[in-house]
GUKEMI-533093 format. One line per 10 residues: number of its first residue (from 1); for each residue x, y, z of N, C-alpha, C, CB. Coordinates in steps of 0.1 Angstrom, whole numbers. Glycine has a CB too. Layout:
NUM> X/Y/Z/X/Y/Z/X/Y/Z/X/Y/Z  ...;
END
This chain:
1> 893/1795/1833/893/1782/1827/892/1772/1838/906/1780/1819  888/1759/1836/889/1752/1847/898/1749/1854/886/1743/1847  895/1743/1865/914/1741/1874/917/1724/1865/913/1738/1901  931/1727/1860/939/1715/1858/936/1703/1870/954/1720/1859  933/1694/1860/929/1679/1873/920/1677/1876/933/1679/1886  908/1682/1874/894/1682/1880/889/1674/1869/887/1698/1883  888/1658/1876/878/1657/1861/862/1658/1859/881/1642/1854  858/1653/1853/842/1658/1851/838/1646/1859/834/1660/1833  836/1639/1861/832/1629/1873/831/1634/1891/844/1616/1873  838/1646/1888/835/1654/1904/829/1662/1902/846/1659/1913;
11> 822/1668/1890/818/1680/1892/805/1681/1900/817/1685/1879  796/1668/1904/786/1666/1913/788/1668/1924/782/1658/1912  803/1673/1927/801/1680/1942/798/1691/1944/810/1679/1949  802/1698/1933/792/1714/1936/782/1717/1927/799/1729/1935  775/1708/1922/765/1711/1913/757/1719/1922/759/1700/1907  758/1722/1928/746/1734/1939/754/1744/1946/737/1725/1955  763/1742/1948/773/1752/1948/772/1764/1950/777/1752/1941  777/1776/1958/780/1786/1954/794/1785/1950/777/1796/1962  800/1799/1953/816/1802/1950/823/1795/1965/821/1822/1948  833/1787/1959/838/1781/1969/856/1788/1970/836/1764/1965;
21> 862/1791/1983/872/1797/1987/876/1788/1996/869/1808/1991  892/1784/1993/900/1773/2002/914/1785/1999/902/1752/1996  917/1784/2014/930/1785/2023/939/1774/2024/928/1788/2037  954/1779/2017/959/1764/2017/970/1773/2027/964/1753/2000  974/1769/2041/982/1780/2048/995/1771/2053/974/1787/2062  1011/1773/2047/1018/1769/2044/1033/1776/2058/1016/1770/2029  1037/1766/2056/1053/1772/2064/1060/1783/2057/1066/1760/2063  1058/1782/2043/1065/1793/2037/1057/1801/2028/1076/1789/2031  1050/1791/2024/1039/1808/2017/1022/1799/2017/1046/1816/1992  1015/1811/2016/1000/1807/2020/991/1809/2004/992/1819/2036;
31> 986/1799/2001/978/1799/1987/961/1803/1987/978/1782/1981  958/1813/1980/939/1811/1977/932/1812/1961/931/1824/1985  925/1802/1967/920/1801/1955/905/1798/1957/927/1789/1947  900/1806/1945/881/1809/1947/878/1799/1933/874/1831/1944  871/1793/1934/863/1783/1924/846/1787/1920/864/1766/1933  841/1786/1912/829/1788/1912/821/1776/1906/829/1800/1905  805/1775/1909/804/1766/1906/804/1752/1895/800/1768/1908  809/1757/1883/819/1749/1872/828/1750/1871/819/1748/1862  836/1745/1883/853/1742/1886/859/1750/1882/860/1730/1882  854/1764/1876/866/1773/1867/872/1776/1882/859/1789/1855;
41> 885/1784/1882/893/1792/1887/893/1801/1884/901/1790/1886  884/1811/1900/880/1826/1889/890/1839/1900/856/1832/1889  899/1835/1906/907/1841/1910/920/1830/1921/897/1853/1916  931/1836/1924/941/1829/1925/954/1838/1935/945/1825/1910  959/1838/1943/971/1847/1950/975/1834/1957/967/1862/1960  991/1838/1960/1001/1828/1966/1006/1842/1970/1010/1816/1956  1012/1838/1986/1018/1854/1993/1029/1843/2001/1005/1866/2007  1038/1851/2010/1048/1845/2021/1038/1847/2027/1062/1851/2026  1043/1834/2039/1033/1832/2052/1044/1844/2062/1031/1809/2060  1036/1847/2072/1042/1857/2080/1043/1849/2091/1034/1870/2082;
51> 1058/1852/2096/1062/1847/2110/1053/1850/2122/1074/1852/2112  1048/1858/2123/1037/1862/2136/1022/1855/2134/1034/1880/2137  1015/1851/2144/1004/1848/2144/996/1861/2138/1001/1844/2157  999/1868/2143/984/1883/2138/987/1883/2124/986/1905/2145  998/1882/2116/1000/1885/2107/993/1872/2102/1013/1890/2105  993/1860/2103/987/1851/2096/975/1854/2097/988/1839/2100  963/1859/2105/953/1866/2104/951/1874/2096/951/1870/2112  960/1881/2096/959/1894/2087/958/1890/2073/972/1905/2088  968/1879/2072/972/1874/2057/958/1869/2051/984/1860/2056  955/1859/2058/942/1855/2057/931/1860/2054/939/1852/2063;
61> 925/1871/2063/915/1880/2061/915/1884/2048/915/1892/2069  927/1894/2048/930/1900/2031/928/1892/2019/945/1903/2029  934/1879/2020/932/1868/2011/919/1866/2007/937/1857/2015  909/1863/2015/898/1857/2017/893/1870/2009/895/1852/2032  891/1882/2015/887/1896/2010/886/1895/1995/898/1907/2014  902/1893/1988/902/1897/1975/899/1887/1966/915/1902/1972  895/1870/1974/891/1862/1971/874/1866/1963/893/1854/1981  868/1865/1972/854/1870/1977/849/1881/1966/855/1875/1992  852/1890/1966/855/1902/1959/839/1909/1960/861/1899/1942  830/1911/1954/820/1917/1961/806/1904/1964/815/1931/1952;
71> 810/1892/1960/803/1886/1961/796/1882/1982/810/1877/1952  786/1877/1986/779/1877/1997/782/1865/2001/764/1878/1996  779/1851/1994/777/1839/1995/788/1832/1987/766/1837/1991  792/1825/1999/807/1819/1994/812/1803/2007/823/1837/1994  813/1797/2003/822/1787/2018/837/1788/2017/819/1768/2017  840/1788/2028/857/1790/2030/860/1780/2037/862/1804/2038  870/1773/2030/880/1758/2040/891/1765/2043/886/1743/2031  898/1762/2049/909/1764/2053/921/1752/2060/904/1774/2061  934/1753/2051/938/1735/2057/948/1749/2064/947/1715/2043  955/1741/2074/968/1744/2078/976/1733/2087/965/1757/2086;
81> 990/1736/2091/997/1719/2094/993/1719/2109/1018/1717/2091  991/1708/2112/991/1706/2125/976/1701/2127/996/1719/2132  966/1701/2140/956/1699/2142/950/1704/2153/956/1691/2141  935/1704/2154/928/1714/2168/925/1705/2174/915/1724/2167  931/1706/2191/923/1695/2197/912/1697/2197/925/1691/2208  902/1684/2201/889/1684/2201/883/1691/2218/885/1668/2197  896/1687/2225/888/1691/2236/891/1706/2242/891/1681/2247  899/1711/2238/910/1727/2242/902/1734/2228/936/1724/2239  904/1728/2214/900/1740/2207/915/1743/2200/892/1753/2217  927/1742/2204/937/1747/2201/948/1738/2193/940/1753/2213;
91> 954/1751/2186/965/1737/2178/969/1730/2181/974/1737/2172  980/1718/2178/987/1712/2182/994/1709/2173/983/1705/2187  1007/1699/2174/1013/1692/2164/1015/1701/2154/1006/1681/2160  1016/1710/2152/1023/1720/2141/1039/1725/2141/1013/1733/2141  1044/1723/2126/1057/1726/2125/1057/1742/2125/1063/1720/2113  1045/1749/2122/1042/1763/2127/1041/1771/2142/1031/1765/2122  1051/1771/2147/1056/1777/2163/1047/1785/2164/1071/1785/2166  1043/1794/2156/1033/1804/2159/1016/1805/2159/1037/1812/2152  1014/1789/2154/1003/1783/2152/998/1775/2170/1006/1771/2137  1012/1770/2170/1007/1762/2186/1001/1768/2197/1019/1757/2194;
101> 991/1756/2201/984/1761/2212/978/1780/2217/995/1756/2220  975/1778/2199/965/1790/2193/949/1787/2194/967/1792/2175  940/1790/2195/927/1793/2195/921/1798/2178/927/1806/2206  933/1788/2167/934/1795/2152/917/1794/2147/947/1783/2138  912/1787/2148/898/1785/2141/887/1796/2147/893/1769/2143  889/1799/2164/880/1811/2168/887/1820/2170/872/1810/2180  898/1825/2166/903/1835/2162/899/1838/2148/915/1833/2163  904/1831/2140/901/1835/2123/886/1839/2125/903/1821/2110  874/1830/2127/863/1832/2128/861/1847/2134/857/1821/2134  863/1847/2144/860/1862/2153/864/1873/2140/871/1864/2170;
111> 875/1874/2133/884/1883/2122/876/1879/2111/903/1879/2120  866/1870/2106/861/1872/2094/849/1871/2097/866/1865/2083  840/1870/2107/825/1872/2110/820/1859/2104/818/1887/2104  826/1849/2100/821/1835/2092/826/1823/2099/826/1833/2077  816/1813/2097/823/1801/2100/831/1792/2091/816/1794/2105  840/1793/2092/851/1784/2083/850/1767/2085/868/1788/2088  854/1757/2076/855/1745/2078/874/1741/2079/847/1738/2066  878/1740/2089/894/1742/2094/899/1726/2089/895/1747/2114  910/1725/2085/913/1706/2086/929/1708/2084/905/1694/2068  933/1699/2085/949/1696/2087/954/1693/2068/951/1678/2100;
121> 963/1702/2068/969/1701/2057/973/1692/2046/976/1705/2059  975/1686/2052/976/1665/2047/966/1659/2044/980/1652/2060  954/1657/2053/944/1660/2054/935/1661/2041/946/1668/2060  937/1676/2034/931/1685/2026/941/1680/2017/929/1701/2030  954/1678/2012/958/1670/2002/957/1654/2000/970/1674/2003  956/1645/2007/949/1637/2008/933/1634/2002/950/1638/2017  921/1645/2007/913/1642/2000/912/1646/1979/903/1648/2010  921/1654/1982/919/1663/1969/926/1649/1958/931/1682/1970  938/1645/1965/944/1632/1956/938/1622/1956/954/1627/1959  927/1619/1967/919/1606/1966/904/1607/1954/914/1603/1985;
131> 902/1620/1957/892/1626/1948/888/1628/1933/892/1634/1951  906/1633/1934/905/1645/1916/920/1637/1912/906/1670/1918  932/1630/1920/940/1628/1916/948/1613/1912/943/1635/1922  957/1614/1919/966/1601/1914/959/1586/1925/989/1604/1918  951/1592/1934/947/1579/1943/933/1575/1935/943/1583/1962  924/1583/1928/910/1578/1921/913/1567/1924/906/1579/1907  899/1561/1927/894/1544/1928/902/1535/1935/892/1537/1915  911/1543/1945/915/1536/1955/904/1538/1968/929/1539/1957  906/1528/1977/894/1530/1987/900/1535/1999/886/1517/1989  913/1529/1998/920/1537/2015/934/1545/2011/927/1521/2030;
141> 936/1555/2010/944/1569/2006/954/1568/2018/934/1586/2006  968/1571/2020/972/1575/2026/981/1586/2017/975/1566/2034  977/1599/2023/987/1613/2018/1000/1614/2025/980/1629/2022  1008/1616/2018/1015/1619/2027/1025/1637/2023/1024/1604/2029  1029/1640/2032/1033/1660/2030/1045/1659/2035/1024/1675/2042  1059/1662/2027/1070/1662/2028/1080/1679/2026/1072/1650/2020  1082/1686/2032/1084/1696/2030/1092/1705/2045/1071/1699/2024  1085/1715/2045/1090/1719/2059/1088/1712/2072/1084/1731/2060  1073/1701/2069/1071/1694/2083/1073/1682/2073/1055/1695/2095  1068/1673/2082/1064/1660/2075/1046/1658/2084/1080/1645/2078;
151> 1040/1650/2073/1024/1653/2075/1019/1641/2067/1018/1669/2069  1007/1635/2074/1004/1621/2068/985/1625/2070/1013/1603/2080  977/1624/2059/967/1621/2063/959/1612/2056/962/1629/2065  944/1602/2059/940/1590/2056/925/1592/2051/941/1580/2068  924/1587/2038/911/1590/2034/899/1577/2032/913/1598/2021  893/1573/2035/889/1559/2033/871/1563/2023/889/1548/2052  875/1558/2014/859/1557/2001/860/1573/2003/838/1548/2007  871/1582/2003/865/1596/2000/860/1607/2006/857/1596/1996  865/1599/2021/859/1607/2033/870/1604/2043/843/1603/2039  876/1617/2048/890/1618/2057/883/1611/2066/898/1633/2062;
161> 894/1605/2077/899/1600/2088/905/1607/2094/904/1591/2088  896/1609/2106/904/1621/2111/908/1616/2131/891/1639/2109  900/1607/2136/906/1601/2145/898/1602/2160/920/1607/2145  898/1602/2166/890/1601/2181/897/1614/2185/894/1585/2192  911/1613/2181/919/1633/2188/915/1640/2173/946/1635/2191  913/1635/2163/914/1647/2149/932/1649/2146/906/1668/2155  941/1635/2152/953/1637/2147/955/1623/2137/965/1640/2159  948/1616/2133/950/1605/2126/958/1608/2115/939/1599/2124  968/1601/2110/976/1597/2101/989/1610/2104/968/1596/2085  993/1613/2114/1001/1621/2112/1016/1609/2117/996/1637/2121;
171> 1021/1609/2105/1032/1599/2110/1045/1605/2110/1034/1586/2102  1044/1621/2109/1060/1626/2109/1065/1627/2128/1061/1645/2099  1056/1624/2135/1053/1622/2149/1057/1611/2156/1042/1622/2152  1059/1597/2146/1065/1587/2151/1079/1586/2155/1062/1579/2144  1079/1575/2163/1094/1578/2163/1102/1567/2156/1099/1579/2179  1113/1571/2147/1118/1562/2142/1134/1563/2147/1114/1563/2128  1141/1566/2155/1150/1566/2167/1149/1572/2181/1159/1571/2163  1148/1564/2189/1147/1564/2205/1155/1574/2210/1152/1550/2212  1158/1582/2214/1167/1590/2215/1169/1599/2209/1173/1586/2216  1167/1600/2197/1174/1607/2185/1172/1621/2181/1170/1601/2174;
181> 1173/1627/2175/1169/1641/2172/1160/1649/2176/1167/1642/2163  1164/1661/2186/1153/1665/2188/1141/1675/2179/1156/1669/2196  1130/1671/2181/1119/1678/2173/1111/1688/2178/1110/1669/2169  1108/1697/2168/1103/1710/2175/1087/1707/2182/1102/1724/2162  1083/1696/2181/1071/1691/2189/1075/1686/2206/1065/1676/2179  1089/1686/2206/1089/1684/2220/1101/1667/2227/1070/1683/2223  1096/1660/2211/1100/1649/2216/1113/1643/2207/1089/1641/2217  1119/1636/2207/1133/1630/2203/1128/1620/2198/1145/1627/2215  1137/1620/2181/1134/1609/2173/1122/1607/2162/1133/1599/2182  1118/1615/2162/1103/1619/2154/1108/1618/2134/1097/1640/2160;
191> 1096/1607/2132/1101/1607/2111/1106/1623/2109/1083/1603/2096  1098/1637/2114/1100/1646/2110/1115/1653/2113/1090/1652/2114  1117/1653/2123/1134/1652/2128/1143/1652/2119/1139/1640/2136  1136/1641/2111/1153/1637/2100/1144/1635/2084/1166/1615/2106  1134/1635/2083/1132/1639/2064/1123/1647/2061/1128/1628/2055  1123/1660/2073/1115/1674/2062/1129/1681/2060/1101/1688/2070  1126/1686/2050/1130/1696/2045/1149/1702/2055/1115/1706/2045  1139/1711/2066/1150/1717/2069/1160/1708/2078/1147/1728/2075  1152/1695/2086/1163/1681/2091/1173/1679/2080/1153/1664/2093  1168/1676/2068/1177/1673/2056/1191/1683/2055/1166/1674/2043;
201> 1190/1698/2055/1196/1704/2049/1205/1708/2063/1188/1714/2040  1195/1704/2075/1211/1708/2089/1220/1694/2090/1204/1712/2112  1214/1682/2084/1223/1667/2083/1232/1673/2070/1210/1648/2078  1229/1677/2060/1237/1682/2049/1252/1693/2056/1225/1691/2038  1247/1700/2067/1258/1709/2070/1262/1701/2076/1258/1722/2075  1265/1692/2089/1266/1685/2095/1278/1678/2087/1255/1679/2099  1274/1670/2077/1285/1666/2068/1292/1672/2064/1283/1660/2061  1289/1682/2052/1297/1684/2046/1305/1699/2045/1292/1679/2036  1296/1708/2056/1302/1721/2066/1296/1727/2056/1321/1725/2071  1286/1731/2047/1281/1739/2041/1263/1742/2041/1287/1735/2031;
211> 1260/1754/2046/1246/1754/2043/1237/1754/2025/1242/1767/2053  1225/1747/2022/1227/1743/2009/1211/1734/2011/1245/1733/2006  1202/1741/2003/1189/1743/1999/1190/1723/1994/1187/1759/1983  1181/1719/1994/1178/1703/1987/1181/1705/1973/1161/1697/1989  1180/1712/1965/1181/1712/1951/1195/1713/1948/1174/1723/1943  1201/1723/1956/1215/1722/1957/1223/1708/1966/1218/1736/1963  1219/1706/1972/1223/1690/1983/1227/1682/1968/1205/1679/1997  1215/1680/1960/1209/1667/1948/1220/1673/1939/1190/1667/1941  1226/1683/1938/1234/1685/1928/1250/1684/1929/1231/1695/1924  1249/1686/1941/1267/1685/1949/1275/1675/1945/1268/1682/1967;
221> 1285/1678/1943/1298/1667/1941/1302/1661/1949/1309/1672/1937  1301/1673/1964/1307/1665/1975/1304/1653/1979/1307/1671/1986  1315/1643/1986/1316/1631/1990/1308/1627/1998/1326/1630/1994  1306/1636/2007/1294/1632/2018/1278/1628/2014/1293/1645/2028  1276/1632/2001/1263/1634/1989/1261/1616/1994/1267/1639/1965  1267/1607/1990/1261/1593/1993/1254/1591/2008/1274/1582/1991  1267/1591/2016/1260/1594/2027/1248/1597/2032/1264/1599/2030  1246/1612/2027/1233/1616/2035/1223/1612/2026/1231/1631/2040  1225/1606/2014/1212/1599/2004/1205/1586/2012/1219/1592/1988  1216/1578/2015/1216/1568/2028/1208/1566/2034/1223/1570/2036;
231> 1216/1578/2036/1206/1578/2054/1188/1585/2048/1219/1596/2071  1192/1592/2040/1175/1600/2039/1169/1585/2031/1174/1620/2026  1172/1578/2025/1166/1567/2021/1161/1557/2037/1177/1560/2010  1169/1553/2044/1168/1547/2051/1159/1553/2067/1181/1543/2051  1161/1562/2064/1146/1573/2074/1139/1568/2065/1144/1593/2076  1134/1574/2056/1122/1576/2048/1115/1558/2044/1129/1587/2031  1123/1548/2047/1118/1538/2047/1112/1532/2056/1123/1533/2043  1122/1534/2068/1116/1532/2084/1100/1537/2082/1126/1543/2097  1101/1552/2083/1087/1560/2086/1077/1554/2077/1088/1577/2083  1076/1550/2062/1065/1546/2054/1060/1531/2058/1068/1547/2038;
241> 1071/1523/2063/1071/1509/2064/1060/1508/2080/1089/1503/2065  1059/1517/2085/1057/1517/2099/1040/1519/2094/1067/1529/2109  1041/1532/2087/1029/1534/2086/1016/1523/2075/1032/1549/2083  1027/1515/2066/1019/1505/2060/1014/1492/2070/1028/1500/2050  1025/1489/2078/1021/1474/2088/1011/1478/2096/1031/1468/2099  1005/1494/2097/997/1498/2110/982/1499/2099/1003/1515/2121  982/1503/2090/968/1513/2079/970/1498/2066/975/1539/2068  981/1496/2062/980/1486/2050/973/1493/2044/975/1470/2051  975/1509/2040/964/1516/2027/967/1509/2013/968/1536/2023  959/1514/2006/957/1512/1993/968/1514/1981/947/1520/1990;
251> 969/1525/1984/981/1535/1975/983/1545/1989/973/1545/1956  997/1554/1986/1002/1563/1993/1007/1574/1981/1013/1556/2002  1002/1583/1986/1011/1598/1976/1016/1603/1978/1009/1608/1971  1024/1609/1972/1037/1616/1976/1033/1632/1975/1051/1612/1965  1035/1643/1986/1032/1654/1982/1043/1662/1988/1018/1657/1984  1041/1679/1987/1051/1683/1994/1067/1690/1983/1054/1668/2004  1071/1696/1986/1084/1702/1981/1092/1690/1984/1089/1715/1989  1095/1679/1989/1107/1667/1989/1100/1655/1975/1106/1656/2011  1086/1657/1972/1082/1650/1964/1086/1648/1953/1074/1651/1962  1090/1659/1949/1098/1660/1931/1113/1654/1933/1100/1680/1925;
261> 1115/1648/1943/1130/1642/1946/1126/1623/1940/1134/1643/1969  1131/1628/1927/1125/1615/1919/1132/1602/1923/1127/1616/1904  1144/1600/1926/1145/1590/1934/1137/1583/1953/1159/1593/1934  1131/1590/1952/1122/1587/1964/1109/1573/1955/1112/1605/1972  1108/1575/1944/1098/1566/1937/1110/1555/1929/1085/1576/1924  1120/1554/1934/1125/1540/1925/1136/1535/1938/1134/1544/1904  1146/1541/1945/1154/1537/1951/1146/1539/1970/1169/1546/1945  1139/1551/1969/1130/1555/1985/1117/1542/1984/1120/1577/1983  1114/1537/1970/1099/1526/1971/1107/1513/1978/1089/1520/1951  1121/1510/1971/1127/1497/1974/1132/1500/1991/1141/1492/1961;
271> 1136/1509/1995/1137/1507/2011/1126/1505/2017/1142/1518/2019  1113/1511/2011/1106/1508/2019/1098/1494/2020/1100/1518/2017  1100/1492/2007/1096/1475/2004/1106/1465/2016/1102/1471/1982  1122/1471/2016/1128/1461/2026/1126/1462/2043/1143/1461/2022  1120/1475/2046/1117/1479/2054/1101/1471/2062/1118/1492/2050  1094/1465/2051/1081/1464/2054/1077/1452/2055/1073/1470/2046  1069/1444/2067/1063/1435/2068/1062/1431/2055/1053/1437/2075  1069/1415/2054/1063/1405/2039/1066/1417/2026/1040/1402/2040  1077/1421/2028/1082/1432/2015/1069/1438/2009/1092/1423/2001  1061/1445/2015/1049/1445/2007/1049/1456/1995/1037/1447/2017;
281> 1041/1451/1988/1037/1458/1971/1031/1472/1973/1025/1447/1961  1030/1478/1985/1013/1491/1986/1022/1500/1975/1006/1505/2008  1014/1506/1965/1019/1513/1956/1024/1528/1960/1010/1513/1947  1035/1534/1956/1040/1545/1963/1043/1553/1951/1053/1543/1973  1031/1567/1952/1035/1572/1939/1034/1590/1938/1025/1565/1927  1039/1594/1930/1040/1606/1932/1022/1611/1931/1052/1613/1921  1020/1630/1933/1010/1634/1937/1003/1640/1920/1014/1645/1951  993/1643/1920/989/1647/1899/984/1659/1904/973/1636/1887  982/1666/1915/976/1678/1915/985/1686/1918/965/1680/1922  1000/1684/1919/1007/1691/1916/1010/1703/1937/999/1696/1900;
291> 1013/1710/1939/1015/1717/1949/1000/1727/1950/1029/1724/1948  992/1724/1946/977/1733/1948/969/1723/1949/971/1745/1936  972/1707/1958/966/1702/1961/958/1705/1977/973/1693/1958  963/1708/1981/964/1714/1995/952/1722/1993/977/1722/1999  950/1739/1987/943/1742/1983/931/1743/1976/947/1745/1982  930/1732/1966/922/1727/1964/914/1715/1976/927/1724/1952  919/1710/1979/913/1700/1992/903/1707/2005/928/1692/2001  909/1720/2003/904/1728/2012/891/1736/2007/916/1737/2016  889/1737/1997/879/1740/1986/869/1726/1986/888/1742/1970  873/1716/1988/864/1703/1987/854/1703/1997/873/1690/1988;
301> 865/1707/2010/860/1707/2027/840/1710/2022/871/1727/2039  838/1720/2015/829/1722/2015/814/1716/2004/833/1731/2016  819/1704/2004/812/1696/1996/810/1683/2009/820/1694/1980  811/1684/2021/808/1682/2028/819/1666/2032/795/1685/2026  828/1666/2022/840/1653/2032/843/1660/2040/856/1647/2025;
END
């Protein structure tokens, strides 16, 4: 059946089409999905990502394999977090330790005998929301990926922005305290430091001496619960506010496992509004393609954004 979200106004991107195959390659688990040329969904697997590099290879290959199935002719995207420099070839900026300062794109290539179209995870959710989702007929997209990293990428008329390095819009890299937390990128104070995912849940033990998943944090009785709302409001406004006075995008989306944290769209919009040059209005809204945005964006790669 077709994929949910796709409306018929895009289907002119594969009207020529073969079978299209996107890699959506995640901190905690890696998504594929094969499309054919009328947007059906003709096959689908979600696995755990593997802690080792080879094994991400491995994962991959296999994926791609059972994707493919005996078909010849197919394009393969592939998003993953972080970015390749342009001049090394090699990752960077990834909340994946085992991704850094990898050779991921002529590796994978060498392991599947194809050339892949590689892009940054944000990136690949970004275009998919500016395209098929909640950004339509906005002209400047900013994605943003809230989860294990934090991840920002910029789409302008429909076509990513990707930067002079290929790291544009990544704002979980800024710094929003001088000194402050250190980040597994190297440097102190970074938006990512203090509102992905696992920043959130070691500030949660920190307070309140218990380790405790976000769903469980949002449900706690304990006293310290205001507190670290606080403070995650007041990160999370710093970091968007920063990134509006610099891009002033259009609309911004919310994507990512922290997205479904429905106070981020009524009490997380007003910090950011007090946070922002001239309180400004840029609309802040959740994501319509749901967590197989990613995957799907990576599937787009090949319609040539």
């Amino acid at each position: 059946m077709p994929h949910p979200g796709l409306p018929e106004a895009a289907a002119h991107l594969w009207a020529s089409l073969a079978m299209k195959i996107g890699i959506d390659l995640g901190g905690t688990k890696t998504e594929a999905v094969a499309l054919d040329d009328s947007l059906n969904v003709i096959n689908r697997r979600r696995v755990k990502t593997p802690v080792q590099y080879q094994g991400v290879i491995d994962v991959i290959e296999s994926l791609v394999s059972e994707m493919a199935g005996s078909a010849d002719e197919f394009s393969l995207g592939v998003c993953s977090p972080g970015s390749v420099s342009k001049k090394s070839g090699l990752v960077k900026d990834s909340n994946m330790q085992c991704l850094m300062g990898r050779p991921f794109r002529e590796d994978l290539e060498g392991r599947l005998g194809k050339k892949i179209l590689l892009e940054n995870d944000a990136n690949c959710f970004a275009l998919a929301e500016a395209q098929m989702g909640a950004a339509v007929g906005f002209d400047t997209v900013f994605g943003v990926i809230m989860g294990t990293g934090v991840g920002g990428g910029m789409v302008m008329n429909e076509k990513i922005c990707r930067g002079r390095a290929g790291a544009a819009g990544e704002w979980g890299h800024h710094t929003i305290h001088r000194g402050g937390n250190r980040c597994h990128c190297g440097r102190r104070g970074c938006a990512e430091a203090y509102i992905s995912g696992p920043a959130l849940e070691a500030r949660w033990k920190e307070l309140a001496g218990v380790s405790q998943s976000i769903p469980e944090i949002l449900k706690s009785q304990d006293s310290s619960l205001d507190l670290w709302r606080r403070e995650f409001l007041e990160n999370f406004g710093y970091g968007l506010a920063d990134v509006i006075s610099i891009l002033d995008p259009d609309i911004i989306v919310l994507g990512g496992g922290l997205s479904k944290i429905d106070f981020l769209y009524t009490d997380g919009v007003q910090s950011v509004r007090l946070c922002s040059l001239s309180g400004s209005d840029t609309p802040i809204v959740r994501n319509k393609l749901g967590d197989s945005a990613g995957v799907i964006g990576a599937c787009l790669l090949s319609a040539g954004s």
